[in-house]
ROKERO-601247 format. One record per residue (C-alpha): residue number from 0; residue in three letters; chain; x, y, z. Coordinates in Angstrom, 1 decimal. Each point is the difference from the previous one (the first is absolute). Layout:
<recs>
> resi | resn | chain | X | Y | Z
> NUM | Ala | A | X | Y | Z
...
</recs>
This chain:
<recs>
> resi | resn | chain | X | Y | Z
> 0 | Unk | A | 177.4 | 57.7 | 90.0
> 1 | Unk | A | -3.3 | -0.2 | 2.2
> 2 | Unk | A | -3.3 | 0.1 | -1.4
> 3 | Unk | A | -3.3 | 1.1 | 1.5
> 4 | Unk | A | -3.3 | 0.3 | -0.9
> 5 | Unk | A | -1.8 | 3.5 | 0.4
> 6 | Unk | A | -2.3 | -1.5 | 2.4
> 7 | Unk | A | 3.5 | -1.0 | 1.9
> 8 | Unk | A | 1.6 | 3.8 | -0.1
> 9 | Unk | A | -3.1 | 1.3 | 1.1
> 10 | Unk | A | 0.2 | -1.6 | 3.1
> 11 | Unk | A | 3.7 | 0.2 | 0.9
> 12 | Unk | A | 1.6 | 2.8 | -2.1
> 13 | Unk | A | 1.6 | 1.0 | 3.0
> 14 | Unk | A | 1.9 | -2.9 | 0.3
> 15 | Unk | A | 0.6 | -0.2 | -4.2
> 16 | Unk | A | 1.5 | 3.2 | 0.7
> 17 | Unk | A | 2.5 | -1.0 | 2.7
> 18 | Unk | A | 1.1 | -2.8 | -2.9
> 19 | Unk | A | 0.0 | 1.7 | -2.6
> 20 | Unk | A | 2.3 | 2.8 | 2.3
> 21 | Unk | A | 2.6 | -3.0 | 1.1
> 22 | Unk | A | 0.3 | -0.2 | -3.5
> 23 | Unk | A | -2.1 | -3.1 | -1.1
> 24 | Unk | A | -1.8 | 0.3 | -3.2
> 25 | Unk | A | -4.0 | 0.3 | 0.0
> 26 | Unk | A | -2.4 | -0.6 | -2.5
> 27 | Unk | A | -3.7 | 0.6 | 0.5
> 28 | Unk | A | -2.0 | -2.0 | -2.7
> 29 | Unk | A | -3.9 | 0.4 | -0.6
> 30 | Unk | A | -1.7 | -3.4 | -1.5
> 31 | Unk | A | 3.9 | -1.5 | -0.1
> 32 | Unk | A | 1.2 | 2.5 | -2.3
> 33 | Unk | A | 3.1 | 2.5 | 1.4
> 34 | Unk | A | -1.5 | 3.7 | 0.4
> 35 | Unk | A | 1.9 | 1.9 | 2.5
> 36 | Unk | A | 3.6 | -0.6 | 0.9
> 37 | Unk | A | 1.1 | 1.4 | 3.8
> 38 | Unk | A | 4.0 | 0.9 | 0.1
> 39 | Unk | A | 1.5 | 2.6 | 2.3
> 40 | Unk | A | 0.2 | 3.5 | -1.2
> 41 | Unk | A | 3.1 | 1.5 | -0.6
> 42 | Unk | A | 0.9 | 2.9 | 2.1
> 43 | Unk | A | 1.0 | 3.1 | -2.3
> 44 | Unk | A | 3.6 | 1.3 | 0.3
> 45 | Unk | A | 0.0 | 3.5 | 1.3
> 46 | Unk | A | 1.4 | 2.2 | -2.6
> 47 | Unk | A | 2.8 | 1.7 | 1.3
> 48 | Unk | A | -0.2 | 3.6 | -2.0
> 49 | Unk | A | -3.4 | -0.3 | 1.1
> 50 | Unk | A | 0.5 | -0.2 | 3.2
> 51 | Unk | A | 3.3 | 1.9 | 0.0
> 52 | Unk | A | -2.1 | 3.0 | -1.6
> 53 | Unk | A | -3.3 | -0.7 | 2.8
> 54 | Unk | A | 2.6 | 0.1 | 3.0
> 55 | Unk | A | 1.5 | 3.7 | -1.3
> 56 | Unk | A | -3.6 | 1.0 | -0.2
> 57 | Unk | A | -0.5 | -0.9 | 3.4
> 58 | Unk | A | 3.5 | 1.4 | 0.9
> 59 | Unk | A | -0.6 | 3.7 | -1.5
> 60 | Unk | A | -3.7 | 0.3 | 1.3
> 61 | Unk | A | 1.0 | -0.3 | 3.6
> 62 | Unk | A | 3.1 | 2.3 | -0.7
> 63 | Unk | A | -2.7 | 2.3 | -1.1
> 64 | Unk | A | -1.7 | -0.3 | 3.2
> 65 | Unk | A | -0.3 | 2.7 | 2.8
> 66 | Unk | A | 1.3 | -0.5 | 3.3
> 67 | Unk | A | -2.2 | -0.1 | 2.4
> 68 | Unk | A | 0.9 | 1.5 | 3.4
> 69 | Unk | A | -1.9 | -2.1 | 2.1
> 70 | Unk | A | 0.9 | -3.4 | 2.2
> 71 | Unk | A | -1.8 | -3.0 | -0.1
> 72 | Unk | A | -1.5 | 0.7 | 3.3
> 73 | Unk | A | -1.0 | 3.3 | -0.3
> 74 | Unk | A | -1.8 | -0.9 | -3.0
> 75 | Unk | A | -2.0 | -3.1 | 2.2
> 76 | Unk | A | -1.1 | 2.8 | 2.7
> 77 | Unk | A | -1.3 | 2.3 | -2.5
> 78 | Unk | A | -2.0 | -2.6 | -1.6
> 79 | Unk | A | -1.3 | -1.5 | 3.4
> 80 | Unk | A | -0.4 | 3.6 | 0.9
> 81 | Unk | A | -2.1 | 0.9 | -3.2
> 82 | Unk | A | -2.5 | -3.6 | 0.9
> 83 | Unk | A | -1.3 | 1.4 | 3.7
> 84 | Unk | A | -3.5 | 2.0 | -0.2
</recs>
């Protein structure tokens, strides 16, 4: 465990961050006393009937959708079209 003043994190939190990301254990102290401690976060597991239930939203909205009956390229010329004066 690596201890640094606040004066010390102040100037290179950046670099506390990279440690503390690589998985070394920070402490900040103010007047020698531990305050802060700097650990990785822990990245949230997706929930899978969440995400399940978000991806069959997705699914039925565009099943909902119209067809359009236009190409790619006709839809470029009418918008270049519609920009002239």
């Amino acid at each position: 465990m690596t201890h640094y003043s606040v004066a010390e994190a102040k100037n290179g939190l950046s670099g506390l961050i990279d440690k503390a990301m690589a998985g070394e254990e920070v402490v900040i102290t103010r007047h020698g006393k531990p305050v802060v401690e700097l650990r990785q976060a822990a990245s949230p597991k997706p929930d899978r009937a969440a995400r399940a239930a978000a991806d069959a939203r997705l699914i039925a909205g565009r099943k909902a959708m119209k067809p359009i009956n236009i190409t790619s390229v006709e839809l470029l010329n009418l918008m270049y079209e519609s920009d002239e004066p």
